[in-house]
KEBA-285163 format. One line per field, with one value per residue (C-alpha): residue number from 0; residue in one letter; z, x, y. Coordinates in nm, 4 decimals, padded with zeros to 6 digits. Example, Ala and Ser with C-alpha at 12.3 -4.5 7.8 and 13.67 -1.06 7.14 Angstrom:
<recs>
papa: [0,1]
zado: [A,S]
zz: [00.7800,00.7140]
xx: [01.2300,01.3670]
yy: [-00.4500,-00.1060]
</recs>
This chain:
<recs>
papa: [0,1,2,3,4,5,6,7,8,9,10,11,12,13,14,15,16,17,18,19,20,21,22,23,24,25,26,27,28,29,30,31,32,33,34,35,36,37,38,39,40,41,42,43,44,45,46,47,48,49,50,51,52,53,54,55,56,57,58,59,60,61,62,63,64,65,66,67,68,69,70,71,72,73,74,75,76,77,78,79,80,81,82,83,84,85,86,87,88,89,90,91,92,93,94,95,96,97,98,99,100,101,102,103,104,105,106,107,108,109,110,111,112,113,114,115,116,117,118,119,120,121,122,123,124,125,126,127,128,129,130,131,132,133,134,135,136,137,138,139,140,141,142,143,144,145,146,147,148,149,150,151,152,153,154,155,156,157,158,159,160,161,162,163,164,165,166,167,168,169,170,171,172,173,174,175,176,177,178,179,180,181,182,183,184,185,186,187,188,189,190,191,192,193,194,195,196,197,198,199,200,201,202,203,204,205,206,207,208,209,210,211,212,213,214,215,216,217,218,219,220,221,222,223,224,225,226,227,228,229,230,231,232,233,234,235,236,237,238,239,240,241,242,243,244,245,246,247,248,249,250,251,252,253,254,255,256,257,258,259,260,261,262,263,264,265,266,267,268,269,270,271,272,273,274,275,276,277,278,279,280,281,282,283,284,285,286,287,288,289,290,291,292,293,294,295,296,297,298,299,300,301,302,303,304,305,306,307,308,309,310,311,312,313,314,315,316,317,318,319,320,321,322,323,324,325,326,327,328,329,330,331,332,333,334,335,336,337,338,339,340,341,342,343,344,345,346,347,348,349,350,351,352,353,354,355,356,357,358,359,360,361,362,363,364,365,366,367,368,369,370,371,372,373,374,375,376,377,378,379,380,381,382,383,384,385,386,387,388,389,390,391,392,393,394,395,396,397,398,399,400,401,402,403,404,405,406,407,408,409,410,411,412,413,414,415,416,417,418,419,420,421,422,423,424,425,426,427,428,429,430,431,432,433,434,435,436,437,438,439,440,441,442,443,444,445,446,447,448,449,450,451,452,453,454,455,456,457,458,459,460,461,462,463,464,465,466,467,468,469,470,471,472,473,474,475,476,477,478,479,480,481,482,483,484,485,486,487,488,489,490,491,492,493,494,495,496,497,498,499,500,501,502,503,504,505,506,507,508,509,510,511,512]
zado: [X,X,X,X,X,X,X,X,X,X,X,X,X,X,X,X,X,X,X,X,X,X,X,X,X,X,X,X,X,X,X,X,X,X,X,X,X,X,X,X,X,X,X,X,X,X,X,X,X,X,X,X,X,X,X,X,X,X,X,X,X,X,X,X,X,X,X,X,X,X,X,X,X,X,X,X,X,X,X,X,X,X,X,X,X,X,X,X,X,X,X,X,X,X,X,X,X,X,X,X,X,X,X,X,X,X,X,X,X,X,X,X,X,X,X,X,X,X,X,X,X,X,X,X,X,X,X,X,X,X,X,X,X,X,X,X,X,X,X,X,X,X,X,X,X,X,X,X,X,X,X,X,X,X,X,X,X,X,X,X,X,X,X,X,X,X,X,X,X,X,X,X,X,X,X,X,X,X,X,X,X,X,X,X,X,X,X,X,X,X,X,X,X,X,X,X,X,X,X,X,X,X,X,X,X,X,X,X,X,X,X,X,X,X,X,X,X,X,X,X,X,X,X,X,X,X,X,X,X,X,X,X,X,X,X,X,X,X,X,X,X,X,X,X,X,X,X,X,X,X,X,X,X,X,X,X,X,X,X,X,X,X,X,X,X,X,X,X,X,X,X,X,X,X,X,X,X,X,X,X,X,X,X,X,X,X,X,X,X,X,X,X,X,X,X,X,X,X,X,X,X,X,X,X,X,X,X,X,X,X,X,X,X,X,X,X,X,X,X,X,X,X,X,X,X,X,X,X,X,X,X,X,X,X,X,X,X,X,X,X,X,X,X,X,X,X,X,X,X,X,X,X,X,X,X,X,X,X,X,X,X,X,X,X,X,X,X,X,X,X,X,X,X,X,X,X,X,X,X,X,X,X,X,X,X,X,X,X,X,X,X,X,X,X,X,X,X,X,X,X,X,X,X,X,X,X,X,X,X,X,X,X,X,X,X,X,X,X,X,X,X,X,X,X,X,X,X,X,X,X,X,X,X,X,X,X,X,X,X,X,X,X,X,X,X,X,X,X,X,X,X,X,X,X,X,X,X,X,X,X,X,X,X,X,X,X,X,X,X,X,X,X,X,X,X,X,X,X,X,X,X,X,X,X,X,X,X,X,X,X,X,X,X,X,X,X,X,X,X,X,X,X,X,X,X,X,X,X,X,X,X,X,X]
zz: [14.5071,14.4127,14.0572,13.8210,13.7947,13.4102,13.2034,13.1632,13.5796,13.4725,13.2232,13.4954,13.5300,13.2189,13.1295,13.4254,13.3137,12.9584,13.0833,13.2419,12.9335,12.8129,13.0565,13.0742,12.6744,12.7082,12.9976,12.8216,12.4599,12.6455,12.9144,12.7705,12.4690,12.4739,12.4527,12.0876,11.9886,11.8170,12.1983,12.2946,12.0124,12.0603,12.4719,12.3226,12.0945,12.3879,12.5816,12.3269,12.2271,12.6130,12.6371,12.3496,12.5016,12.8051,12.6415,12.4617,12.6976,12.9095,12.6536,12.8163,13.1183,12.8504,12.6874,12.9580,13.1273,12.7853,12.7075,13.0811,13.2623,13.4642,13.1467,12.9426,13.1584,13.2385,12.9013,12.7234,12.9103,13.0218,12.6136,12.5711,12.8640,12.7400,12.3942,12.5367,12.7408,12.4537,12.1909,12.4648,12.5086,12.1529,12.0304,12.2893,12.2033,11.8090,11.8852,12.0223,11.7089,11.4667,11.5960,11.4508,11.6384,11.5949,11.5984,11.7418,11.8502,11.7505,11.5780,11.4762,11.5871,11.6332,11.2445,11.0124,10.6819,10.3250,10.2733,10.5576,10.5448,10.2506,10.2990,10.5666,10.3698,10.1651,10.3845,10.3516,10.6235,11.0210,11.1957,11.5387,11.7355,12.1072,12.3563,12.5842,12.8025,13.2027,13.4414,13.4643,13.1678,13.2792,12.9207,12.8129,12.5758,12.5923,12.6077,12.2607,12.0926,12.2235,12.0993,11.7617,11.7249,11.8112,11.5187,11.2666,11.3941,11.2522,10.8851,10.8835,11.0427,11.0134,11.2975,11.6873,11.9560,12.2909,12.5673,12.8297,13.1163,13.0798,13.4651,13.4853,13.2035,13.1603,12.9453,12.6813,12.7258,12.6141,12.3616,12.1810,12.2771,12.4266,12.6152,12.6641,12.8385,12.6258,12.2804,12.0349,11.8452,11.5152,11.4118,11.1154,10.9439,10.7134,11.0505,11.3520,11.3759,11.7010,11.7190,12.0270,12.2356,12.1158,11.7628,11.8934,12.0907,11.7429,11.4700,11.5684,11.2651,11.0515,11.2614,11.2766,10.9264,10.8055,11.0467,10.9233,10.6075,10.6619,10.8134,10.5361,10.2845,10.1576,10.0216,10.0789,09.8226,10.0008,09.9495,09.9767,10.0232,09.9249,10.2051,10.2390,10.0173,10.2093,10.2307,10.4619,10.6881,10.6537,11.0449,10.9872,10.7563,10.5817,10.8381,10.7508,10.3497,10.5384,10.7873,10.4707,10.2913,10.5727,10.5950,10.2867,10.3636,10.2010,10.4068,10.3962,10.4462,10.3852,10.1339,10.1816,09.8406,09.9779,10.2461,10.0817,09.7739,09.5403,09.5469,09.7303,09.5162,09.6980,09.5871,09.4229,09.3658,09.4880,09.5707,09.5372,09.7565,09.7717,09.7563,09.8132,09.7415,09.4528,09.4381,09.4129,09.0940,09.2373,09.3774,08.9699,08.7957,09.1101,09.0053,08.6425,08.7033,08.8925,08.6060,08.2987,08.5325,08.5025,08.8121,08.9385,09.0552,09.1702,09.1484,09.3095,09.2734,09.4051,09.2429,09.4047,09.2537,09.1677,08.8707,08.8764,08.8838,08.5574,08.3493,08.4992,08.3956,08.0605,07.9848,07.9993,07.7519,08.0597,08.1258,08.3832,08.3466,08.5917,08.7933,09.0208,08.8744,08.9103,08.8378,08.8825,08.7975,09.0877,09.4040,09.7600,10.0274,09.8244,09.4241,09.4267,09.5557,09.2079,09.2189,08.9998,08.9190,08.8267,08.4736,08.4735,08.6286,08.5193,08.7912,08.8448,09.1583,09.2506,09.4219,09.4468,09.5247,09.5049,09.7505,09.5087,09.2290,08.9089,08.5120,08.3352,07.9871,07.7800,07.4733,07.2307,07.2974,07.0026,07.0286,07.0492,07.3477,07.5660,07.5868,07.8137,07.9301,08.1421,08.4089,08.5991,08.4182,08.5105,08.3310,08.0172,08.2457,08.3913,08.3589,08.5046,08.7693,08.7256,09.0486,09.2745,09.6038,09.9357,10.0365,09.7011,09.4582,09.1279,08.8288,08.4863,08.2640,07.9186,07.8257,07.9484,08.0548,07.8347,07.9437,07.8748,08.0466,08.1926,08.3148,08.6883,08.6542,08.4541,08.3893,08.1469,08.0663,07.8698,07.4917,07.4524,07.1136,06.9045,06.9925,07.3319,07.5783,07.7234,08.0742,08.0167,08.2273,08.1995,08.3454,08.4567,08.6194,08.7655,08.7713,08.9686,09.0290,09.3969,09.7223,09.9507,09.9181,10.0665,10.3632,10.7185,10.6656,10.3277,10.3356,10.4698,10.2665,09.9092,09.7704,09.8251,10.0344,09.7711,09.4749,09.6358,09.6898,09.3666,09.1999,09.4249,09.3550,08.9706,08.9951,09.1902,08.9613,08.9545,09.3197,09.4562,09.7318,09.6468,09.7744,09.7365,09.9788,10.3232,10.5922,10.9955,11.1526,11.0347,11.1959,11.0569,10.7357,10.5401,10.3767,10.0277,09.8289,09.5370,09.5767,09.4811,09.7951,10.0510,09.9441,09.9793,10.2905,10.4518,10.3118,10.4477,10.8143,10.8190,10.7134,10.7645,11.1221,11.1229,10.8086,11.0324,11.3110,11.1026,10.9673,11.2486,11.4034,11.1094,11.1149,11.4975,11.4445,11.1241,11.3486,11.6313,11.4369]
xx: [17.1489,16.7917,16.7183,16.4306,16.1310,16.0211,15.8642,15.5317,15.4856,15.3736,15.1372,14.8956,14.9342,14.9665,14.6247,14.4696,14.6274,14.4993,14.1304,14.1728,14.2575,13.9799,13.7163,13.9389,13.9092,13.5441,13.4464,13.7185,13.5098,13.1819,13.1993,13.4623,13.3714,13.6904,13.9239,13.9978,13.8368,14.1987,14.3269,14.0359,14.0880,14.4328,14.3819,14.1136,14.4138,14.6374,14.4342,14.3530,14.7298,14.7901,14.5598,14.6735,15.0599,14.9363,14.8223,15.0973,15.3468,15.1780,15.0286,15.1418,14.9516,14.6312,14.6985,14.6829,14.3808,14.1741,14.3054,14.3965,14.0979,13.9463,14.0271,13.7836,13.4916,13.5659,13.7292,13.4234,13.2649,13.5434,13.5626,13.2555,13.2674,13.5021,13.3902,13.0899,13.2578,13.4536,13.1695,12.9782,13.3035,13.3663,12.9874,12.9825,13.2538,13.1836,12.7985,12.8835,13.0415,12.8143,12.4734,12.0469,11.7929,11.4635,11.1158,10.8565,10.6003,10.2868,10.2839,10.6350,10.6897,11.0742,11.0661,11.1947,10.9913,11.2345,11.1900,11.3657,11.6329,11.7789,11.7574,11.9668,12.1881,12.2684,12.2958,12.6241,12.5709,12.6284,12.3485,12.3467,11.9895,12.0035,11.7901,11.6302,11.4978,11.4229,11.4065,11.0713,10.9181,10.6079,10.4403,10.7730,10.8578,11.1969,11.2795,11.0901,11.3034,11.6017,11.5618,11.3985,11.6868,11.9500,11.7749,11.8398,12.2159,12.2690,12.1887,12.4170,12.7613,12.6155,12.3954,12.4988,12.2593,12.2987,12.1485,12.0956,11.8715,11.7511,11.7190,12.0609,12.1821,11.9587,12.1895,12.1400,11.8070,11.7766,12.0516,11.7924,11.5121,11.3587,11.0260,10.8794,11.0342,11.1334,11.1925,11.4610,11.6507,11.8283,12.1009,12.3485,12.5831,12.2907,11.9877,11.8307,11.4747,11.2530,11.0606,10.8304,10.7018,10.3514,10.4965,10.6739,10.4084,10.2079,10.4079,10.7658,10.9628,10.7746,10.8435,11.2326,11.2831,11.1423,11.3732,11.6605,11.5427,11.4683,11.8236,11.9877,11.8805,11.6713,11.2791,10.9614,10.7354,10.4054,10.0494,09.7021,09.3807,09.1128,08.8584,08.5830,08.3283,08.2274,08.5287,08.6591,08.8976,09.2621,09.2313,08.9059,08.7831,09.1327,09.3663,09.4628,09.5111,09.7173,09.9454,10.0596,10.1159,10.3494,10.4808,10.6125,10.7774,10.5099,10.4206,10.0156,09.7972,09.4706,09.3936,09.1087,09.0757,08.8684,09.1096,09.4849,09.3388,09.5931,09.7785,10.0883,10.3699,10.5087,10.2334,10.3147,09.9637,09.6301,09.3374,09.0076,08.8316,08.4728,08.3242,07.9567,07.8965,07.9505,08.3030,08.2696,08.4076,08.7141,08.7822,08.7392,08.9548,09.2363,09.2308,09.2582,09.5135,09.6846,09.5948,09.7361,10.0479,10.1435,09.9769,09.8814,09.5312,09.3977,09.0225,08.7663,08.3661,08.0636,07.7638,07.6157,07.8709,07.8284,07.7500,08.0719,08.3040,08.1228,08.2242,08.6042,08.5931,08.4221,08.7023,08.9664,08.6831,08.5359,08.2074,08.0538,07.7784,07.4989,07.4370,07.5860,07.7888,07.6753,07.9008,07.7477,08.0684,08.2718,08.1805,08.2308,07.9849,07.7096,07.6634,07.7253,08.0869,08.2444,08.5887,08.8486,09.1014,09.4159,09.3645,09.1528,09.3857,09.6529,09.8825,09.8607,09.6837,09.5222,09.1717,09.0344,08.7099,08.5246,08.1829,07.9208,08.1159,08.0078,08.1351,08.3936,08.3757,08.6383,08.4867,08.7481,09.0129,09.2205,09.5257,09.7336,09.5850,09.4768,09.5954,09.3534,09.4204,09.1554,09.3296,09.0625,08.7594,08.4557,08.3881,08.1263,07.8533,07.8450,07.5326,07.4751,07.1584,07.0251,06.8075,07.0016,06.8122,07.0341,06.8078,06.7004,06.8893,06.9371,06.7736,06.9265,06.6276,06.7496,06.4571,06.6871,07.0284,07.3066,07.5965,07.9455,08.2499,08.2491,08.5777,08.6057,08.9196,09.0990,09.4315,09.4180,09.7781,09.8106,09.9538,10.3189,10.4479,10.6129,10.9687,10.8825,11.1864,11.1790,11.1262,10.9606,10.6775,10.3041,09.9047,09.7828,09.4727,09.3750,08.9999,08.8319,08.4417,08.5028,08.6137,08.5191,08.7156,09.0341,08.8170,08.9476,08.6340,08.8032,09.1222,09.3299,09.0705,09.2430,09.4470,09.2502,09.5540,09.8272,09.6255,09.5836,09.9564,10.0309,09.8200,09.9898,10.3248,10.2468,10.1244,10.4843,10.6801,10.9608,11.0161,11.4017,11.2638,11.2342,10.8634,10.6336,10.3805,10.4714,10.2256,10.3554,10.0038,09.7156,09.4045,09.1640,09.1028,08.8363,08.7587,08.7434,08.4756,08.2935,07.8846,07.9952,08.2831,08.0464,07.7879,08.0493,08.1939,07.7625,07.7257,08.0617,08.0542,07.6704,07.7118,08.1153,08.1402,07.8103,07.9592,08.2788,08.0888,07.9289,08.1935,08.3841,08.0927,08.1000,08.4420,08.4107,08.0959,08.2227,08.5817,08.3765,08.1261]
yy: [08.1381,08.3299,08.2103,08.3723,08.2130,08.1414,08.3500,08.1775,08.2249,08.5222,08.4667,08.4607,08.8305,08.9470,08.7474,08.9489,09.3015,09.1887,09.1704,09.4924,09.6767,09.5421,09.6380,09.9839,10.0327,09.9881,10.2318,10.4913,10.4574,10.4631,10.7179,10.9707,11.1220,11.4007,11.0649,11.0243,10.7123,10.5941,10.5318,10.3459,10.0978,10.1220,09.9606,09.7460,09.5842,09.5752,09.3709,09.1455,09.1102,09.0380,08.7671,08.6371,08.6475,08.4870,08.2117,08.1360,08.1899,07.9019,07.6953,07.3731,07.4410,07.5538,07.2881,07.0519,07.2080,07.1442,06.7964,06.6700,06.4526,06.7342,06.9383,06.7219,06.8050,07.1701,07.3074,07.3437,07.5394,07.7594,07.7968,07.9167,08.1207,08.3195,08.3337,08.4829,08.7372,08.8448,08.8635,09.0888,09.3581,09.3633,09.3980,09.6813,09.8927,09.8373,09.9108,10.2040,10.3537,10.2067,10.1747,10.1989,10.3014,10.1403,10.3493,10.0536,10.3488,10.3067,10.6592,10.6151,10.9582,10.9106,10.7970,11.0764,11.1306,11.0550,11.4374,11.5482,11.2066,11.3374,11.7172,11.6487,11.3823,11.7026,11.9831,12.1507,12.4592,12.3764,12.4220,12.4354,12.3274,12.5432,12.3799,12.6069,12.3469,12.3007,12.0606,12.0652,11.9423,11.7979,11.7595,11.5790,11.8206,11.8587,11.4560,11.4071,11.6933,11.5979,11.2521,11.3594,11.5965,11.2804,11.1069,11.4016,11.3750,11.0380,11.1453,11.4831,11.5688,11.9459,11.9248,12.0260,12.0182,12.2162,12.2169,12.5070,12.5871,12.9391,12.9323,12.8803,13.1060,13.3882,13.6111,13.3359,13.3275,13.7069,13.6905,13.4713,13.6568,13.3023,13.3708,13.0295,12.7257,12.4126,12.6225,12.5034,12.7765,12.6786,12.9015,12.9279,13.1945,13.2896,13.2865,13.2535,13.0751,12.9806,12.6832,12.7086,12.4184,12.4134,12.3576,12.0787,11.9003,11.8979,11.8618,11.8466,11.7388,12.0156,12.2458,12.1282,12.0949,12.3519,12.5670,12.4408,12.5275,12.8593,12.9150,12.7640,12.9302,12.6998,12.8475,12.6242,12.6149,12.7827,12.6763,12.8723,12.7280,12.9437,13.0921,13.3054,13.0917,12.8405,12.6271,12.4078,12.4906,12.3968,12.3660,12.1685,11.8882,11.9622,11.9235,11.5532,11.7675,12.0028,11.8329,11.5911,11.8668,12.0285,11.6982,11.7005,11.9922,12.2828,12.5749,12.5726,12.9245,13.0324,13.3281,13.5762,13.7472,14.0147,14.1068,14.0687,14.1496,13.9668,13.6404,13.6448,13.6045,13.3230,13.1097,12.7855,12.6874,12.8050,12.5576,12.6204,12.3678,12.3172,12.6977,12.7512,13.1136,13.3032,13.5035,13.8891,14.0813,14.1797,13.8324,13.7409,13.9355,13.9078,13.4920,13.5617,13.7816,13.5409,13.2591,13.5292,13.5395,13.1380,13.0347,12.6970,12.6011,12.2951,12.3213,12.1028,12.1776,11.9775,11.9101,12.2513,12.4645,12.8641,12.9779,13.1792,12.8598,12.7310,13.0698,13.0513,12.6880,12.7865,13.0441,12.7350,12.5009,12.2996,12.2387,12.0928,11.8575,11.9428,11.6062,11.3510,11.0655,10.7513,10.4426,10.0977,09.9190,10.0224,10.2173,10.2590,10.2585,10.3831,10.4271,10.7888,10.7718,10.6169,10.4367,10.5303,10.2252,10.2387,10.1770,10.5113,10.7310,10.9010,10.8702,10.5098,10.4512,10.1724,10.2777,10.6180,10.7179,10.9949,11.0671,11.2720,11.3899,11.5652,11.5071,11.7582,11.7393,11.9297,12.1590,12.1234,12.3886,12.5400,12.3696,12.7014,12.8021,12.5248,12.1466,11.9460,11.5724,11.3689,11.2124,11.0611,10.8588,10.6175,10.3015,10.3227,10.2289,10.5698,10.8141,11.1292,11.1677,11.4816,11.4905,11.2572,11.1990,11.0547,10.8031,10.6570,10.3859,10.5392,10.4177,10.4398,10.6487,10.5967,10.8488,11.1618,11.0214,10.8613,10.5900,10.6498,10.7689,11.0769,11.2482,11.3479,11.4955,11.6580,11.8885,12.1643,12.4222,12.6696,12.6111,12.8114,12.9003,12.6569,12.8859,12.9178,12.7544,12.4498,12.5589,12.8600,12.9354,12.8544,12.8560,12.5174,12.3983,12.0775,12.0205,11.7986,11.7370,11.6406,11.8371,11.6041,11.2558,11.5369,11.5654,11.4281,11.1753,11.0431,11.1614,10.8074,10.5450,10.4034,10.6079,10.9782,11.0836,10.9862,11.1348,11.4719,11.5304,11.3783,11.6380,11.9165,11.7836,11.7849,12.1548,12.2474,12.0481,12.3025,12.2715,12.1519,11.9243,11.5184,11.5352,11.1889,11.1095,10.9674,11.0457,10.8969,10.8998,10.7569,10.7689,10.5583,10.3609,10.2182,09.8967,09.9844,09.6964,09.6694,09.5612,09.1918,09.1574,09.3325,09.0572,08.7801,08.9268,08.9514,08.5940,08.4357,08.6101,08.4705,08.1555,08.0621,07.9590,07.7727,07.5401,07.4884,07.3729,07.1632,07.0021,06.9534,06.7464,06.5531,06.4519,06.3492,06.1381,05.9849,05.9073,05.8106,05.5755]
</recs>
């Protein structure tokens, strides 16, 4: 008579169909995403609960194999065996639903700024990100944006990314109206907007950002640099200013008076940077009509200024001190190029400095019309020189100059009625008697970089976006010192090593006597 074999003779089995189900719930979680993720976990727990039955259902014979005399020597390792093996499917199949991606470039180019992070944190519109991209990408195009645009996925659930070869599928290619290989379109219910592949080869994440933006709904704030005087060029010695400035979401143009003959009216604030010629009439009256209007100007002369800027600056009760600043106490690199501490600046930062600057002092103003607050100062040691020469050391001439602080900065608004509504709007002006420490050449040394957008942030105050500075790439830095660390610093990489030598043949003679 056939009998049936116990129960635990087939534990063996059902441990084997238990691993399976794991394995099975991994690949199924991994490789296909159209399987809810609910039946994945759901084999995952069925081979754990198999195992589990297995086990029990022969624990004598587990039990023997872990206590036995062959058991003794083998059962820890079989242990941690499968502790490992476990650890590794579960970490996998949890990793895959709850992962963080690490940016280790040197550029951190995959690393999105905190602007964009929490634009997208609170974007409530689907946008959908079409990828018109080949093959053939020999410039590796299309693999950046498609993992820069998997990086803006994991901060918003609004965000889809296609992908299509416009080889393949032409008619899409000319429903979009796509010319150029390896574009990106972004498209909502409110617009379309093209971002082309030199735009992504240079500054990618602007360029992505401010598309969703646009098709959102959502205005930048725009800013114009002055040109036709002189000035550097926003593609120039101000293209450090200017990419930080897009970074931070802004748009950034140039203005030629003379040719659009107004200010646009999507100007948030127009800067004045540096200008070496005299402005005409019409270019005048067009920026005090634009001042009379509540505008926002961030001006920055140079100890050659016109004679123009001085009568503009007058009208506000500036003057400018003719001269360059000269600050013993604290300078970099030379004693023209004062440092401004924190202590001496209104917006808190720690070291800025400022290559050949000249003194603003304020004249005054009625009350009722103009309010005026210095917000960057030099020590009391300062004097003005009045015929500076490169080359030469400045000498204090008590005979013709006078010490005392002198402001290099300073932010003057226009005085609103006592009635007047809290956010009703108003002229300001931010002075400054240096263009240069925005330069490329200055730009990343101290804290030059943080007080320009500062000061531009200040001047758009009203704007929606949480903008502070946060700049990806830097290029190059400088050592910023005062006269008594550079001579420390000459002394100690003179004389440092040769005392260690020393010393260390001292110690071996005196062990060795």
């Amino acid at each position: 008579m056939r009998t049936t074999p116990p129960i635990y003779k087939y534990s063996g089995i059902i441990a084997g169909f238990g691993l399976a189900s794991l394995i099975i719930g991994l690949i199924v979680l991994i490789t296909l995403k159209d399987v809810p993720k609910l039946a994945s976990w759901m084999i995952l727990a069925l081979g754990v609960l198999l195992l589990i039955t297995a086990a029990v259902l022969d624990f004598t014979k587990v039990k023997g194999a872990v206590t036995g005399r062959r058991g003794r020597f083998s059962a820890g390792n079989t242990v941690m065996v499968s502790i490992f093996v476990g650890i590794i499917i579960i970490v996998n199949a949890i990793s895959f639903n709850y992962y963080g991606r690490y940016d280790v470039t040197e550029l951190a180019q995959f690393t999105l700024t905190s602007q964009t992070k929490n634009y997208l944190a609170g974007l409530e519109i689907p946008v959908t990100a079409i990828c018109f991209f080949t093959p053939n990408d020999s410039y590796g195009i299309g693999t950046y944006a498609s993992s820069l645009l998997e990086e803006y996925k994991n901060y918003t659930d609004k965000l889809t990314v296609k992908t299509i070869d416009p080889d393949e599928y032409p008619d899409e290619a000319k429903k979009y109206s796509i010319s150029q290989y390896q574009t990106v379109v972004f498209e909502s219910e409110l617009g379309v907007r093209s971002v082309p592949p030199e735009n992504i080869y240079t500054e990618a994440e602007h360029a992505f950002t401010g598309a969703i933006l646009e098709v959102t709904g959502v205005i930048q704030k725009t800013v114009y640099f002055l040109t036709g005087h002189g000035e550097a060029a926003i593609t120039g010695e101000y293209a450090y200013a200017t990419q930080t400035l897009m970074d931070n979401l802004y748009k950034v143009n140039s203005l030629d008076l003379m040719v659009e003959q107004a200010v646009p009216d999507d100007c948030a604030v127009l800067i004045v940077a540096g200008p070496r010629t005299s402005f005409t009439a019409l270019e005048n009256r067009i920026i005090r009509d634009y001042l009379n209007n509540n505008g926002s100007m961030l001006v920055m002369i140079n100890p050659e200024f016109s004679e123009d800027m001085r009568t503009l600056l007058a009208e506000w009760y500036l003057d400018v001190e003719d001269g360059t600043v000269i600050d013993p106490s604290a300078y970099w690199s030379t004693i023209s190029n004062p440092i401004i501490p924190r202590t001496q600046n209104e917006f808190g930062l720690t070291e800025v400095y400022f290559p050949g600057a000249v003194a603003l002092t304020p004249n005054d103003p009625p009350e009722d019309k103009v309010l005026m607050v210095p917000i960057l100062y030099t020590s009391a040691l300062t004097w003005v020189e009045k015929n500076y020469v490169a080359d030469e050391t400045p000498q204090y001439n008590e005979s013709i100059e006078t010490l005392g602080s002198r402001a290099i900065g300073v932010l003057a608004m226009e005085a609103l009625p006592e009635d007047a509504a809290s956010d009703a709007p108003f002229a300001q002006m931010i002075v400054l008697g240096d263009s240069d420490f925005a330069s490329n050449q200055h730009f990343y040394n101290g804290d030059n970089a943080y007080q320009f957008l500062n000061m531009v942030v200040y001047l758009t105050s009203d704007t929606d976006l949480g903008i502070s500075v946060e700049r990806k790439v830097l290029p190059y830095r400088s050592l910023i010192i005062t006269k008594d660390q550079e001579t420390l610093i000459r002394v100690l990489s003179v004389a440092l090593l040769p005392i260690l030598v020393l010393l260390g043949g001292a110690v071996v003679w005196w062990r060795r006597r």
